[in-house]
N, C-alpha and C positions, 0 to 999 in steps of 0.2 A: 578399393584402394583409396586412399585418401592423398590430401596433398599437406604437404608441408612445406616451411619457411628455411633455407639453408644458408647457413651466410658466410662465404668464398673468403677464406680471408689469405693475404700473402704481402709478400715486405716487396717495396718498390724497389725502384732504380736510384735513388737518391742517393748523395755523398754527400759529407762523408759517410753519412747516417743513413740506413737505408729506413724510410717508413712505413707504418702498416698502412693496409687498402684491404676495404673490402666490398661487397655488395651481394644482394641477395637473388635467391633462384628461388622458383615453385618449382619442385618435382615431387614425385611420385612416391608417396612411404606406407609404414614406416621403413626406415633404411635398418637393415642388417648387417652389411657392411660396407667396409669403405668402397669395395669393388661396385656398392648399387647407386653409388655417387658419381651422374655424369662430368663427365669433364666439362671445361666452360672455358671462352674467350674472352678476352679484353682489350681492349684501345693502349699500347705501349707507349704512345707519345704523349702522353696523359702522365703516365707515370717514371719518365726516364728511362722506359725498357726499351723502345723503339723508335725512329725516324717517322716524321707523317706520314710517308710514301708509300712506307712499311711497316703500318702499328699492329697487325695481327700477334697477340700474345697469347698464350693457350694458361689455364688452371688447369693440374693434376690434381687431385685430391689426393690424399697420405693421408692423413686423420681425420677421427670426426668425434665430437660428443655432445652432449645435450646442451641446449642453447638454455643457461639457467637464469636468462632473464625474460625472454619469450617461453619459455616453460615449453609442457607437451610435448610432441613428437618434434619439433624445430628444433635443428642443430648446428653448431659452429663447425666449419670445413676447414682445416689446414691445408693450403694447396702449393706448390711446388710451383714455380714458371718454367713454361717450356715455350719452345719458339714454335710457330703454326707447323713444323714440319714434326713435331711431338720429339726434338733433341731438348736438352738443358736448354737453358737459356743460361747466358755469361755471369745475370746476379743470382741465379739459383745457384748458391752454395750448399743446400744440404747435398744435391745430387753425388758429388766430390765426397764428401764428408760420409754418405751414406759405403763409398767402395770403400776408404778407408779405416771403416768402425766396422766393416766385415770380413775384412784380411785381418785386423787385430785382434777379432772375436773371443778368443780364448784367451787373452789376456786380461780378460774380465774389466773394459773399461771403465771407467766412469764420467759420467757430464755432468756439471754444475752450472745449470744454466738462471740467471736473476733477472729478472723485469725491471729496469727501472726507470723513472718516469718522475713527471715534475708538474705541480699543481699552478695555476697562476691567477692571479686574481689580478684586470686588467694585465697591462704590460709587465709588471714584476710576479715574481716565485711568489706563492701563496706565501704571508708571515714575512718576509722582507719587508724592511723596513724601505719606505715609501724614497725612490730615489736614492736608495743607498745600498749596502751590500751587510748580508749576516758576519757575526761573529766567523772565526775560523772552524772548520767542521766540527773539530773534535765536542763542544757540546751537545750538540744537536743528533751527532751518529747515534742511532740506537738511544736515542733519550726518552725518556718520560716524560709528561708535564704537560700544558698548553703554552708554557712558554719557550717550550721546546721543538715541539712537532706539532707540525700545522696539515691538519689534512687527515687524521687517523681515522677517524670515521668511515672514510671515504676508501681508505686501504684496507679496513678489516672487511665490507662489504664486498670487494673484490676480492680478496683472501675466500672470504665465503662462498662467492660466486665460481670460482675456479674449482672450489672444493666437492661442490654440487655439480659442477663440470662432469667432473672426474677429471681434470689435468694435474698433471701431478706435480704438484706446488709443495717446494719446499719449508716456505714459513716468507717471517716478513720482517724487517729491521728497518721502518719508518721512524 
């Protein structure tokens, strides 16, 4: 049995915005499935899930797929929070969302889910002008050019990396 690199990723306790967190486990591979992914703690007061008194936070795994920048058997973990007693925790929303998309099951839902994200180079938006603010969206959405979109290199790399994943990414409008 060999060991491999797993890296626990989950959205914090932050407002409005909640942000990602993650860190890495050695276990035991190669992983089959999600079920061969132990579960894992973390420090809540660290991340807005928990009080000092009381920071025990628990990872579920839910997903997993190949970690396409460590390559090999290393894989990204999607994990769920749960509170040290293995209930939801209050910012784990998929748990809610999960009863819901399975009482509607036959109704063939669908989710459109978009990443999006903002580059900066020191304290301004990458391509901002220095101390001042861009034109209004509309040219820059979905634009061509380098004097349009700042950063594309950087988005198709990710685009690719998720591709290699296997997560399933619907495309990109940088």
């Amino acid at each position: 049995m060999s060991k491999l690199k797993a890296e626990y990723i989950w959205l914090d306790g932050h407002k409005p915005t909640s942000k990602l967190r993650s860190k890495t486990k050695i276990i035991d591979g190669p992983v089959k499935t999600v079920a061969g992914i132990p579960e894992w703690g973390f420090d809540g007061s660290s991340t807005e899930q928990a009080s000092g008194d009381n920071s025990d936070c628990a990872l579920k795994p839910v997903y997993y797929v190949p970690d396409p920048i460590r390559g090999g058997d290393h894989i990204l973990v999607m994990s769920e929070v749960n509170n040290a007693d293995g209930t939801p925790h209050v910012t784990n929303t998929r748990a809610p969302l999960r009863k819901v998309a399975e009482k509607y099951k036959d109704h063939d839902p669908w989710f459109g889910i978009e990443q999006e994200y903002t580059f900066f180079l020191g304290r301004n938006p990458l391509g901002w002008p220095e101390g001042g603010y861009p034109a209004p969206q509309g040219p820059f959405y979905c634009g061509v050019g380098a004097d349009e979109v700042f950063g594309r290199d950087i988005v198709e790399d990710h685009m690719e990396a998720c591709m290699e994943a296997g997560i399933m990414i619907s495309g990109i409008n940088a």
